[in-house]
C-alpha positions in Angstrom: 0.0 0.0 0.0 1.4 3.6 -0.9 1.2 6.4 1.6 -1.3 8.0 -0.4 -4.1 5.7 0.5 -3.7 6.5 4.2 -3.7 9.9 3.6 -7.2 10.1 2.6 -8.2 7.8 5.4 -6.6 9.9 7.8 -7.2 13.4 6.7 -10.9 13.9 7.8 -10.3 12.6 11.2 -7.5 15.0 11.4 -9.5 18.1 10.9 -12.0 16.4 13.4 -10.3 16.5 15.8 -8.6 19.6 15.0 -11.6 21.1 15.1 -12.9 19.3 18.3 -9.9 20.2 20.3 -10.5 23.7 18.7 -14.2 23.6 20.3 -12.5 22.8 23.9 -14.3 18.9 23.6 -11.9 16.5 24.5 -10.8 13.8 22.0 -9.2 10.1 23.0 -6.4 9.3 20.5 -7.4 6.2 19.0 -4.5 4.3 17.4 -4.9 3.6 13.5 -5.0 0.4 13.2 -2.6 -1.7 10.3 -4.4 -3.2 7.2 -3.6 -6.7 8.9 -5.0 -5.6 12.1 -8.2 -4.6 11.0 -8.7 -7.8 8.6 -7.7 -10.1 11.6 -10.2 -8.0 13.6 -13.0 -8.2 11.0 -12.5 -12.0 10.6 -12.5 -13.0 14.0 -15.8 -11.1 14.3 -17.4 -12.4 11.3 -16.2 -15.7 11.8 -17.5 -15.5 15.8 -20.6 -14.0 14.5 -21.3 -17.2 12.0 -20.6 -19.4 14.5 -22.9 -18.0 16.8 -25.8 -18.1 14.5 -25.0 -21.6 12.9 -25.1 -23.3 16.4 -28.4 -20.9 17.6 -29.9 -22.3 14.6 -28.7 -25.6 14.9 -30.1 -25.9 18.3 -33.4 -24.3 17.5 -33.7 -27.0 14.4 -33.9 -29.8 17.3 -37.1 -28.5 17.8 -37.9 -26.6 14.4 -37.2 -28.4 11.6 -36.7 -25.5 9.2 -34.4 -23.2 11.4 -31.7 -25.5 9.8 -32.2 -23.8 6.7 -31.5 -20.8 9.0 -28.6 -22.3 10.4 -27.1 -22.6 6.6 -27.1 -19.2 5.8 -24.5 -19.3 8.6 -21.7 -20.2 5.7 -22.3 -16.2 3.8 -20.4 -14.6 7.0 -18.4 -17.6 7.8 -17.1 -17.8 4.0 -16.7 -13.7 4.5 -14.6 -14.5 7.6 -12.0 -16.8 6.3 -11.6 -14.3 3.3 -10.6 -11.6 6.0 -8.4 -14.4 7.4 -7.0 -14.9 3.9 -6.3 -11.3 3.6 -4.4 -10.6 6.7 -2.3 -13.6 6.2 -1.4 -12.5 2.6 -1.1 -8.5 3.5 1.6 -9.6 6.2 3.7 -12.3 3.7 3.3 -9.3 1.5 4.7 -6.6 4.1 7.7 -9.4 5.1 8.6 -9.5 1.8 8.9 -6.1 0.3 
C-alpha cells in the first residue's frame, strides 16, 4: 500500500479532531490500526458471529425443523470471515517480503 491511501483515510479525522480540540471537547487518541490488524479484527468477528448463529440455529432445528435452513445461511459470514483471514495472512507475507 502507498502512503497516499492512508492519507485520505486519515485526513478527515485529522481536521475532526482539529476542530474538536479547537471547540475545547476532548478527543481520545485512537491508534490507527494496520491493514492486517483490522482484517484479523474483522475475521475473528465475522467468523464469531457465523458461528454463533450456525449453532443458535442448529439448536433451534432440534425442535424446528426449518431453522436448519436458518442455520445454513450461517456459511455467507463464515465464508466472509476466512476471506478476512486470507487477507491478513497474505497483507503480512506481502509486508515481510517487500
Amino acid at each position: 500500500m502507498d502512503h497516499e491511501h492512508f492519507t485520505g483515510v486519515r485526513k478527515p479525522r485529522t481536521e475532526e479532531r482539529t476542530l474538536a480540540l479547537a471547540r475545547g471537547v476532548s478527543v481520545p487518541m485512537e491508534p490507527e490500526l494496520s491493514q492486517v490488524a483490522r482484517s484479523r479484527r474483522y475475521g475473528i468477528l465475522l467468523t464469531a458471529g457465523a458461528v454463533g448463529w450456525m449453532a443458535t440455529f442448529s439448536i433451534i432445528a432440534r425442535f424446528e425443523h426449518d431453522a436448519g435452513i436458518a442455520a445454513a445461511f450461517g456459511a455467507i459470514p463464515l465464508a466472509l470471515g476466512i476471506g478476512y483471514f486470507l487477507d491478513a495472512f497474505l497483507v503480512r507475507r506481502e509486508l515481510r517480503t517487500s
